[in-house]
C-alpha positions as CSV (number, residue, x, y, z in Angstrom):
1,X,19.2,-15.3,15.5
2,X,17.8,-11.9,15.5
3,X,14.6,-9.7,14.3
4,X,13.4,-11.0,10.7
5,X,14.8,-8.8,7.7
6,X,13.4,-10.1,4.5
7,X,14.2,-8.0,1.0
8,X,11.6,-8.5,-1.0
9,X,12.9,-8.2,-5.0
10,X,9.4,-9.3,-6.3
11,X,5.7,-9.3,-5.7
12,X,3.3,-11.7,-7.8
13,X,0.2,-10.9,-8.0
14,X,-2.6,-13.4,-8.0
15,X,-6.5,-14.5,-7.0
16,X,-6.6,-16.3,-3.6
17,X,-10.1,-17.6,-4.9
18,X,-11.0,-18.5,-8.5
19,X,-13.6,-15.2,-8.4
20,X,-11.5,-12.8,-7.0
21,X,-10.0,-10.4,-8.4
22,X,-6.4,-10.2,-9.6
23,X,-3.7,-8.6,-6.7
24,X,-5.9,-9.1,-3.9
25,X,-2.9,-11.5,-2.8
26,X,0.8,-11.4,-3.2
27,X,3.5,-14.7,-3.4
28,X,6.6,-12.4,-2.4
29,X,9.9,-13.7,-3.6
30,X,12.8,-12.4,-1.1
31,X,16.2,-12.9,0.3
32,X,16.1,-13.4,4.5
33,X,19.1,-11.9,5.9
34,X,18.2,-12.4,9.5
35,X,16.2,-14.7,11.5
36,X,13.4,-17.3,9.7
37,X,9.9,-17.4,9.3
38,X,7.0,-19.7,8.9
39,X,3.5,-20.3,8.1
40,X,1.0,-18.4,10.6
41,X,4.1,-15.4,11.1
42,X,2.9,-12.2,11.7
43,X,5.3,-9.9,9.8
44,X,5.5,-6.2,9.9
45,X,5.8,-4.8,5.9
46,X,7.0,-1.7,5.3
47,X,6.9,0.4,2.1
48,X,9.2,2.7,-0.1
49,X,8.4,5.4,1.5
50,X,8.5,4.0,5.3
51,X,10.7,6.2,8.1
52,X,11.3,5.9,11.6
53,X,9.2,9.2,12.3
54,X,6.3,8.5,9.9
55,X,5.1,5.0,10.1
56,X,2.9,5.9,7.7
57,X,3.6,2.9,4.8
58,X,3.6,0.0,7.2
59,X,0.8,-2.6,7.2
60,X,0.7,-5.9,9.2
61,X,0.3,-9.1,7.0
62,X,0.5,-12.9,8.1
63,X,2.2,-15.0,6.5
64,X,-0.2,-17.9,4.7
65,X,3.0,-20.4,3.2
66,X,6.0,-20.8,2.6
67,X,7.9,-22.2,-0.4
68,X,11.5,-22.4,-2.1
69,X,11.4,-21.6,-5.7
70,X,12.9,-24.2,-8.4
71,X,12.5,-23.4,-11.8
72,X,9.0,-23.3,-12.9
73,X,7.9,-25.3,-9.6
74,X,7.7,-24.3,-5.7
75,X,8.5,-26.4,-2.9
76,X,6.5,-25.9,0.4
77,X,8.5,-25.6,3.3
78,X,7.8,-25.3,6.9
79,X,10.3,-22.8,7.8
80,X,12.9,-20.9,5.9
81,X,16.2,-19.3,7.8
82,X,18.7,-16.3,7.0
83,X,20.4,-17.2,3.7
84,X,17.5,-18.9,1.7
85,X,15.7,-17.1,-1.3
């Protein structure tokens, strides 16, 4: 239980639709430390650069899926909890 904390150690970049243009969306791959989240989540992201006085890199984003990397495949989940990658 508690607010979500996710650590995100890598962004992919990739076209949501076949003419898009590359990094207009992101698969994330991340360790949750606390509390879980699920398709439809709105999540507060914030940046490098983010501080309590200057909220200045933070941006909103909803979460579209999520999936448990295994090797060169993903598996769709409908929830993932603290401890999961």
């Amino acid at each position: 239980n508690g607010p979500l904390m996710i650590h995100v150690t890598k962004l992919y970049a990739f076209n949501k639709n076949n003419g898009g243009i590359a990094g207009q969306s992101f698969s994330a791959l991340g360790r949750i430390y606390s509390g879980s989240v699920k398709a439809g989540d709105k999540v507060r992201v914030l940046g490098e650069a983010y501080s309590l006085d200057d909220d200045e890199d933070m941006a909103f984003a909803t979460v579209e899926s999520v999936a448990i990397p295994r090797g060169r495949f993903r598996t769709e989940v409908t929830v993932a909890r603290a401890g999961s990658w």
